[in-house]
C-alpha positions as CSV (number, residue, x, y, z in Angstrom):
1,X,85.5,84.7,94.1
2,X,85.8,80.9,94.3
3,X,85.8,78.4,97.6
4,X,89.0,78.1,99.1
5,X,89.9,74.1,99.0
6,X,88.1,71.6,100.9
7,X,85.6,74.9,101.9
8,X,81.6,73.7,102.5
9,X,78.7,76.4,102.9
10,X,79.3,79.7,103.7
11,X,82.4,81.8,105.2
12,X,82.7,85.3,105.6
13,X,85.7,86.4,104.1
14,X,88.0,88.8,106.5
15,X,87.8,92.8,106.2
16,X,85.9,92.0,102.8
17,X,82.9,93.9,104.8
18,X,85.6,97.0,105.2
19,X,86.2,97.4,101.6
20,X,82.5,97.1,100.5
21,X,81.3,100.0,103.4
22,X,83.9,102.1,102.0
23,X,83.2,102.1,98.5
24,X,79.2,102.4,98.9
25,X,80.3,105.6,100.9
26,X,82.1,107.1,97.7
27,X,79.5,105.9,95.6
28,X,77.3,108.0,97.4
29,X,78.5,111.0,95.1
30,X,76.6,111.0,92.2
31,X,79.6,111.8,89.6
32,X,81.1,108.5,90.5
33,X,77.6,106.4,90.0
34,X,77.9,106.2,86.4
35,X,81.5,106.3,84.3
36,X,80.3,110.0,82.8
37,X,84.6,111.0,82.5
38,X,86.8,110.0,79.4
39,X,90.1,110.0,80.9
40,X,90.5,107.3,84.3
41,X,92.3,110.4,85.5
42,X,89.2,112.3,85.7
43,X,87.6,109.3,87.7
44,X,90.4,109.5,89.3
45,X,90.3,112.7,90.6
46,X,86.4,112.5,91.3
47,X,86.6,109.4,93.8
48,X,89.8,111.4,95.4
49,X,87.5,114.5,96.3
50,X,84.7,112.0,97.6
51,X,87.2,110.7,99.6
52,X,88.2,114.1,100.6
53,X,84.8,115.1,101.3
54,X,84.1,112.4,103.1
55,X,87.1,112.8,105.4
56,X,86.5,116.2,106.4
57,X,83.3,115.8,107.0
58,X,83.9,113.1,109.5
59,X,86.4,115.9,111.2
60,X,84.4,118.8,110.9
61,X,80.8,117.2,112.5
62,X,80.0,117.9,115.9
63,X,79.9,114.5,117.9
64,X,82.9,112.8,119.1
65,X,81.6,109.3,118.8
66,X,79.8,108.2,115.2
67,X,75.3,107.3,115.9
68,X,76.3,103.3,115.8
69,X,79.1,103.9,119.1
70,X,76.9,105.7,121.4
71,X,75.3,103.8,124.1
72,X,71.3,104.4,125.0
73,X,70.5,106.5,128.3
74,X,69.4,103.5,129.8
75,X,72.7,101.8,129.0
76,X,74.6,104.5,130.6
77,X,72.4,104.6,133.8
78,X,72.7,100.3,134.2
């Protein structure tokens, strides 16, 4: 990506972060590491059931609130 004009050092760009987090998550399944399909509908269909798995996993687990939400014991007593 290039500097937007008159830009100096670094900016974060917005929800950029978003995009990236979601992507390592389905690259986490190792079919969709490495291009091993012929057809992009194949890839296709691979990153759809990561996504899938992904999803109901999130549903299915037993905790309400995701391990980077939850506040400390001593946090709760404060």
């Amino acid at each position: 990506m290039t500097k937007r004009p008159g830009q100096t050092g670094f900016k974060v760009l917005a929800r950029r972060w978003i995009v990236e987090r979601s992507l390592s998550w389905l690259m986490n399944a190792r079919r969709n590491v490495i291009d091993y399909e012929r057809l992009p509908q194949h890839s296709e269909a691979h990153l759809t059931w990561a996504a899938i798995t992904l999803m109901t996993r999130r549903l299915t687990r037993k905790t309400s609130t995701p391990a980077w939400n939850r506040r400390s014991a001593s946090a709760k007593a404060a």
